[in-house]
N, C-alpha and C positions, 0 to 999 in steps of 0.2 A: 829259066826260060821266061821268055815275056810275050805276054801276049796281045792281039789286039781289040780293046771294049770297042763293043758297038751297041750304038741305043737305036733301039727301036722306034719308031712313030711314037707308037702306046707309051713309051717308056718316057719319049721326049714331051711328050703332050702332059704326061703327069708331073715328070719335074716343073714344066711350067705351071703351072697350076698349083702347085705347091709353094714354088717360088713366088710367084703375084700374089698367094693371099698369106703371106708370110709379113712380120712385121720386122726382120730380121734378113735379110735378103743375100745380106755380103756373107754370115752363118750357112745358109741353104746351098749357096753357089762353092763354098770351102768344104763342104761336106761331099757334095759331088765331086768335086776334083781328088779330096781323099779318098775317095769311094773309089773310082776310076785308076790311080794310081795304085791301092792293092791291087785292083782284081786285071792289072792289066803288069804287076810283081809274080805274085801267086798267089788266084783265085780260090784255091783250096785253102789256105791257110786262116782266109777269112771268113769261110761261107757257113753260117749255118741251116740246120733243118736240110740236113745234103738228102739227096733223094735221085740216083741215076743221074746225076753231071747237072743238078738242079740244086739253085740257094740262095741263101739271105742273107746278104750282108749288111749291117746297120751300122749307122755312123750319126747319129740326130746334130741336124734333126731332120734326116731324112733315112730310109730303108729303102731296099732295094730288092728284087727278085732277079734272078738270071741263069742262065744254064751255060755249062760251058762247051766245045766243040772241038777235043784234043787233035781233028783230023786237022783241023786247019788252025789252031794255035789261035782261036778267038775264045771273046767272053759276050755272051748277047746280054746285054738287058733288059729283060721285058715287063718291068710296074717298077714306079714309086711311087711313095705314099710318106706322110708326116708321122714324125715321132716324136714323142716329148709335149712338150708345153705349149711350142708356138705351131699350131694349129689354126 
């Protein structure tokens, strides 16, 4: 099944922000695009801390938060945040 990711404002506002004060930036943008490529494969196989169709999928050096919406075959993502070293 494939699904389709969708980032939120909050979600888009955080990559950025993560992304600008990254000193590594082609790193941040290849993490997202793998990020998005599972969870848009199959988001369960990635997700941890599952909680009701709720998860975390990491890839540094960024994480992600999202829930998934099996009625309509999406993946929402709602926070990212830095992981690792380049902070």
């Amino acid at each position: 099944m494939k699904y389709s990711v969708v980032w939120s404002e909050d979600a888009t506002a955080d990559f950025m922000e993560v992304w600008s004060s990254s000193t590594d930036k082609a790193t941040v943008t290849g993490s997202a695009r793998i990020i998005n490529q599972l969870l848009e494969r199959e988001p369960l196989d990635e997700m941890h801390e599952v909680f009701g169709g709720f998860g975390t999928v990491i890839r540094g050096p960024i994480g992600v938060d999202f829930w998934i919406d099996d009625s309509t075959d999406k993946v929402y993502v709602t926070a990212v945040w830095p992981v690792g070293e380049d902070r």
